[in-house]
Structure formats: C-alpha cells, structure tokens
C-alpha positions in Angstrom: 37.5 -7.0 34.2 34.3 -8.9 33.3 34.0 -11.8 32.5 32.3 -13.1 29.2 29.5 -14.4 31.1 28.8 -11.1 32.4 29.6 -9.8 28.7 27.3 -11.8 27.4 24.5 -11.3 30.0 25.6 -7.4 29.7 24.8 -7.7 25.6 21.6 -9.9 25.7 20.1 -7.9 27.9 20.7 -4.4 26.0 19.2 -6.6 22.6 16.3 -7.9 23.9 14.9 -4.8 25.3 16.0 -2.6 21.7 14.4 -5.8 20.1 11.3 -6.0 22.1 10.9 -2.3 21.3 11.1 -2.7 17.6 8.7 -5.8 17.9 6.3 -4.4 19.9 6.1 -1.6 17.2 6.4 -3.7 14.5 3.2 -5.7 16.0 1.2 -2.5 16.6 1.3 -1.6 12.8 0.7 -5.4 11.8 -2.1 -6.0 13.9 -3.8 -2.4 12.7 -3.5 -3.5 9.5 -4.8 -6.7 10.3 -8.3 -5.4 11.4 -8.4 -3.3 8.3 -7.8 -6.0 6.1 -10.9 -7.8 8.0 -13.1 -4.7 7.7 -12.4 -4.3 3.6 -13.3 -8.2 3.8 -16.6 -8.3 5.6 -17.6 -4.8 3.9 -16.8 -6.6 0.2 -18.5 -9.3 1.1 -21.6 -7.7 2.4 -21.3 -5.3 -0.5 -21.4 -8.5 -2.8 -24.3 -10.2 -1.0 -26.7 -7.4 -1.2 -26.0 -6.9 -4.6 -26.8 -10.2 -5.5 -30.4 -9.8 -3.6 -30.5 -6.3 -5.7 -30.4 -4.0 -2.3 -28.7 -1.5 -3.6 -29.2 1.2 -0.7 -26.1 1.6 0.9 -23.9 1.1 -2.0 -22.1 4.6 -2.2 -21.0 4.5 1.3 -19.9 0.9 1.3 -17.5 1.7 -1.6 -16.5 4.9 0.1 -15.6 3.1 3.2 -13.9 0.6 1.6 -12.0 2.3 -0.8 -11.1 4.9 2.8 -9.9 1.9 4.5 -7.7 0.4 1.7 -6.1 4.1 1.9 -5.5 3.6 5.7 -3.9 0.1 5.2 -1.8 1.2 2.1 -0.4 4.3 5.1 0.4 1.6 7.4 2.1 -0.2 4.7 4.2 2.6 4.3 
C-alpha cells in the first residue's frame, strides 16, 4: 500500500508532465502569434510612414501582406 507521500509524488508527477505538454503547446501558438502581430505592426507602420512622404511604390503588396498575415494570426487564434 502506498503511502500518500508516494500518492502524492505518484500524481504530481503524472500532472506536471500532461501540464508541461499543454503549455509548451499552448506557448508555441502564442509566441507565433506574437511575431505576427509584430510583423502587421512594423509593416503598418512603414505603410504609414511612406505614405506620409507620398512613396507610394510598394503599397499593393504591403496591404497584401498585411491583410495575409492578419489571416494567419486570426488561424492561430482558432
């Protein structure tokens, strides 16, 4: 018969790995979404600046990539 030491030690052990598992997963998503929030920021705020000097160049495919990686994010969100 065990003990509840051992009981306890017997159930910690069994949580912490499921929990550092689920974290570890949990982390993953949260930290991909965290870069892609910091692309969608630099890109709109590059997007901004030029447009206030009136370099319109690259305009298309700064809103295309931006509006791409908000469709990323919103996945991860899922």
């Amino acid at each position: 018969m065990k003990t509840l030491e051992e009981e306890a030690a017997e159930w910690a052990r069994r949580n912490i790995q499921w929990s550092d598992g689920f974290i570890a997963g949990a982390n993953s998503k949260w930290v991909q979404a965290e870069k892609i929030k910091a692309q969608i920021e630099v890109l709109k705020l590059t997007h901004l600046r030029l447009s206030v000097e009136g370099i319109d160049k690259v305009d298309d495919t700064m809103v295309f990539t931006i509006n791409e990686l908000e469709k990323q994010l919103k996945q991860l969100e899922e």
